[in-house]
BARO-53859 format. One record per residue (C-alpha): y, x, z. Coordinates in steps of 0.05 Angstrom, whole numbers, plus 32768, in hexadecimal, padded with zeros to 4 digits. Layout:
YXZ...
***
This chain:
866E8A157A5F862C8A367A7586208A3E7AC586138A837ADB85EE8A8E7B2585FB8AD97B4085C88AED7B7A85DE8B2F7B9F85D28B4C7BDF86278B587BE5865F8B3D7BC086A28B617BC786DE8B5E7B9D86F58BAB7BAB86B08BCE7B9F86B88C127B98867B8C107B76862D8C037B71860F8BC67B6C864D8BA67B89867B8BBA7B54864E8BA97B2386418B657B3C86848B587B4386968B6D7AFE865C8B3F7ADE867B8B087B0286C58B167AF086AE8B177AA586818AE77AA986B18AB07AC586E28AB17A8B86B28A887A62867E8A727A9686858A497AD686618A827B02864B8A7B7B4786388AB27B7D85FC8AB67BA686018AED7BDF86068AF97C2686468B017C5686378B507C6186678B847C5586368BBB7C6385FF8BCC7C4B85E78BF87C8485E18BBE7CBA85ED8B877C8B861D8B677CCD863B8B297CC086828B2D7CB2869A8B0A7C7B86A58AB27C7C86668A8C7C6E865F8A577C4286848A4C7BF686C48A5D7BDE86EA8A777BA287038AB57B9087298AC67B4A87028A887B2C86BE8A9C7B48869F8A727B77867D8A8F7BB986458A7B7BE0863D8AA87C1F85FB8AA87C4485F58AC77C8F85BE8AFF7C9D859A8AE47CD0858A8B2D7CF085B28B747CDE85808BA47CC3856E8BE17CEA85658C1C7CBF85358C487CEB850A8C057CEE85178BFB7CA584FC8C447C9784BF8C407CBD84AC8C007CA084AF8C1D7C6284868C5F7C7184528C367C8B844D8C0A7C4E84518C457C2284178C6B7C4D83E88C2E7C4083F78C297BF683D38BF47BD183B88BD57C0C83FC8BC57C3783F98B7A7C41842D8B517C26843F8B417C7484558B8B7C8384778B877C3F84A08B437C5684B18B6A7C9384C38BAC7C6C84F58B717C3E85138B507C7F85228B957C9385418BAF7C53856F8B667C4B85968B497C4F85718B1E7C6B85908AD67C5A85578AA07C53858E8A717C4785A08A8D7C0685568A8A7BEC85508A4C7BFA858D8A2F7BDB85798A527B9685368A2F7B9F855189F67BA6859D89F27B7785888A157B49858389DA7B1585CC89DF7B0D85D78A1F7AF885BD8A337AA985AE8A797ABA85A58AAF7AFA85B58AEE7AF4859F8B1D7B2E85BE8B607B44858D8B917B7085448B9D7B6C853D8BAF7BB385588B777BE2853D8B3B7BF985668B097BD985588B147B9B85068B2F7BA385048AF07BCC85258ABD7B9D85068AD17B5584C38AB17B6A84E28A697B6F85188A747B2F84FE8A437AF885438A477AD685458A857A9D85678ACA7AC6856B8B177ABC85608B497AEB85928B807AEE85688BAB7B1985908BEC7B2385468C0E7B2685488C517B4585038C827B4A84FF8C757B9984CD8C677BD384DC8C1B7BD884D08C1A7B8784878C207B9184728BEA7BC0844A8BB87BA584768B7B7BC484AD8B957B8A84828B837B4F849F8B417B4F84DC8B667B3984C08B857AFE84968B577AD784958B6B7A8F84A18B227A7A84EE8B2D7AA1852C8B327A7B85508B707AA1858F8B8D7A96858C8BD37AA185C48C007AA685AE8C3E7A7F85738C547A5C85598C7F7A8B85508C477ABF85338C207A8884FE8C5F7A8784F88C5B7ADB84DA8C137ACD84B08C2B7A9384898C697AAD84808C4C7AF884668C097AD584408C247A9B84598BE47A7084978BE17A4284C98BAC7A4A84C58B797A1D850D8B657A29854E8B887A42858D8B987A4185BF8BD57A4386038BBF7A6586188BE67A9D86618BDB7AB286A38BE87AA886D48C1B7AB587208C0D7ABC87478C357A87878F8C257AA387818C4C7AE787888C887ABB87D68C737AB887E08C577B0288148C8B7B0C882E8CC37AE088488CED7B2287FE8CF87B3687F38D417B3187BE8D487AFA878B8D887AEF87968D787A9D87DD8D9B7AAE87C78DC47AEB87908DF17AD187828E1B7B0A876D8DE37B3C872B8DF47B60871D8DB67B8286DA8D8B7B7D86D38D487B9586948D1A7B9F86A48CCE7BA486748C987BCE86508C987C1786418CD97C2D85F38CD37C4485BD8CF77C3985978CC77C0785DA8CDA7BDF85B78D257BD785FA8D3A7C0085E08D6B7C3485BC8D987BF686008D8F7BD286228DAC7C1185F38DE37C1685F08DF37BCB863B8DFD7BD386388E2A7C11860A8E5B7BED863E8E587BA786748E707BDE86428EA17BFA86348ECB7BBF867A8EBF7B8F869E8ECF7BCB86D48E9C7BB187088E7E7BE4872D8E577BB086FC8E127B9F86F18DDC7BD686CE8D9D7BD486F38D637BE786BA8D247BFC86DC8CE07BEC86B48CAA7C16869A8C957C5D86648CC77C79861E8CA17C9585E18CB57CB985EE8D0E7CB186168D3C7CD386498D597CA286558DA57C9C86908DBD7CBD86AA8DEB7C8C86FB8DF27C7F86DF8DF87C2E86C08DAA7C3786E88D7E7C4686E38D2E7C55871D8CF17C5386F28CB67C6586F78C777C3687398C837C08875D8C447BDB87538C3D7B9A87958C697B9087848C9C7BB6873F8CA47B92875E8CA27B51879B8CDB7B68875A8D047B8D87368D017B5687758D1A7B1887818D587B52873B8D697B4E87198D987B1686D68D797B1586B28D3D7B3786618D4C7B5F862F8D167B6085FB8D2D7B8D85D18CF27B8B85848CF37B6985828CA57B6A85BA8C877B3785B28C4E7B0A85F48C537AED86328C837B14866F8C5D7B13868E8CA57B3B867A8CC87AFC869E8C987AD086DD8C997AF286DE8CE37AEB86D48CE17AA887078CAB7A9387398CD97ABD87168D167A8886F98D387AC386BA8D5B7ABC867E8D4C7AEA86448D6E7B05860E8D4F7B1C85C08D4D7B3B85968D547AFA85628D327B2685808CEA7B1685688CDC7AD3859C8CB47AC585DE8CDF7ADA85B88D177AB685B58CE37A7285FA8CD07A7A86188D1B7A7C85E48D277A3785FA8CE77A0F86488CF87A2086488D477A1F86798D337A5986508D677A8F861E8D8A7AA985E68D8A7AE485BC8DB87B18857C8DAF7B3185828DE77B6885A28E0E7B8B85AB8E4A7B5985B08E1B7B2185EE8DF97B41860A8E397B4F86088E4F7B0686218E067AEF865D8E107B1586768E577B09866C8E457ABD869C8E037AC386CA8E2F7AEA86CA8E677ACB86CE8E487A80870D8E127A85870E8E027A4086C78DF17A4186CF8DBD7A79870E8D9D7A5F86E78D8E7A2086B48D6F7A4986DF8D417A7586FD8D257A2C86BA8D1D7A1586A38CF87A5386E28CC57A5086CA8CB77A07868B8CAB7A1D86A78C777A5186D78C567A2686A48C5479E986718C367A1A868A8C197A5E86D08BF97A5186DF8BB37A6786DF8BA07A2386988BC17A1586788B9F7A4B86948B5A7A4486718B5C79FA86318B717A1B862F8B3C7A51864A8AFD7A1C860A8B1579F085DD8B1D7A2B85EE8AD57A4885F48AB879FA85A88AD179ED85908ABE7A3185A38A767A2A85998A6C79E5
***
């Protein structure tokens, strides 16, 4: 039975989504066959990266836990100028102001670092979730034991400091979670990969059936609402989605389609417009219900690696726009014929009279998109990918 190390900045068992989910689902797989053991921190949130959860190991659903304690919270206004001033000095920033930039970003858990220096002789294999963060840019240096990266790349600032080259060495195994992220590595690095990956993660068909009563837009044509699912922020491309929508109302003149944001607001003031509205973080049920009431799901967001949101609209058959500036939301609605995307204002304008104003034509694109899903991201699907992945790895 091969022994599988995780290393993630967070590690929670109800993820909405992200990195998070996707960890968790690697490791859920994963320990059917494998003994697997978690690397991470004891943050909840990723914002301050406070410590909240127990430190130390423990078992969850036949996954073993070690939790590591940030030794400081991070400070994003700190963070952010650290990061302008390494980005104004280019090739020349120091690796110091880098290190700082890393502490900044977190979680910072030199703990965790140094146990995967030092253990990691018992585990066959590492697999590490998250470019970005500093346990894993800190802890590939020291690995000696064979690992992939699964980098969830996205064209950003951060992506082009020198420090994160150590994260991208063409000699890597990665794991990428769509082509087009493969392609953010490629063009920024000017070097193919030599080996990689395309796994992704899963989607839960069942949630589909969690409860036949649940009002359903398949039988109630003439619903008008649009949702968007995650933390409202504006790295999230919210604040142009909320304006784009304002100037749709302003010249259709329609009083009949609302958006409905599923999710915690951070760090922007939020229209206050009786057409927009916001619940805060919902269950799982409530998401699912929210999102079968709804006629199509927004993804605002110009830095994706994969979309989980978009998924779970699509296994429910809903439609989706989306930002056509993320690469790989814009590659996902192509390959599934499951929706369609703006890159302005007028564009998005035009994208959403046309879904509204052709029914037919968006129903046929919410099936295609849960074919797509189920064809590509079941549970099933993705437990293949990840036996192969850890089969070739340690072969």
């Amino acid at each position: 039975m091969a022994k599988i190390l995780i290393i993630t900045a967070r590690f929670l068992e109800h993820a909405s989504g992200g990195a998070e989910k996707l960890a968790y689902d690697y490791a859920s797989i994963l320990s059917e066959s494998s003994e697997v053991t978690v690397c991470t921190s004891t943050a909840k949130d990723y914002v301050s990266w406070k410590n909240e959860l127990p430190k130390g190991e423990n078992k969850e659903n036949s996954i073993r836990i070690f939790r590591f304690p940030t030794t400081k919270t991070r400070n994003i206004n700190k963070m952010n100028h650290l990061l302008n001033q390494c980005l104004e000095k280019g090739e020349s920033v120091s690796e110091k102001e880098q290190y700082e930039f890393l502490k900044e970003q977190g979680p910072y858990c030199p703990d965790l670092v140094e146990y995967v220096s030092k253990e990691q002789n018992s585990y066959d294999l590492a697999i590490l979730i998250g470019y970005l963060y500093y346990p894993v840019v800190a802890s590939i240096p020291n690995l000696k034991i064979p690992f992939v990266v699964v980098p969830t790349f996205h064209d950003e600032p951060p992506f082009r400091l020198p420090m994160y080259r150590k994260t991208y060495l063409n000699n890597f195994f990665y794991s990428f979670n769509a082509p087009e992220e493969m392609a953010v590595y490629e063009t920024y690095t000017k070097q193919k990969v030599n080996s990689y990956f395309l796994i992704g993660t899963y989607i839960n068909d069942h949630l589909v059936h969690l409860d036949p009563k649940l009002p359903n837009t398949n039988e109630n044509p003439n619903s008008n609402q649009l949702i968007t699912i995650g933390r409202i922020e504006p790295a999230k491309g919210y604040p142009e989605l909320f304006q784009y929508f304002q100037n749709w109302k302003l010249y259709s003149h329609r009083t009949d389609v609302t958006i409905k944001s599923l999710g915690s607001v951070a760090s922007m003031e939020v229209p206050t417009d009786p057409f927009i509205r916001f619940t805060g973080f919902v269950s799982e049920e409530d998401k699912i219900s929210e999102i079968q009431k709804s006629f199509l799901l927004l993804n605002p967001s110009a830095f994706e690696s994969f979309s989980i949101s978009i998924m779970e609209a699509w296994i429910q058959e809903k439609t989706v726009l989306v930002n056509a500036k993320s690469t790989v939301m814009r590659g996902h609605c192509l390959r599934s014929q499951g929706g369609l995307f703006y890159s302005d204002s007028l564009s998005f304008q035009r994208t959403l009279d046309f879904l509204l104003e052709n029914r037919e034509i968006s129903k046929r694109l919410g099936k295609n998109g849960r074919e797509y899903v189920l064809a590509n991201f079941s549970k099933e699907v993705i437990r293949k990918k990840l036996n192969q992945m850890v089969s070739i790895l340690l072969d």
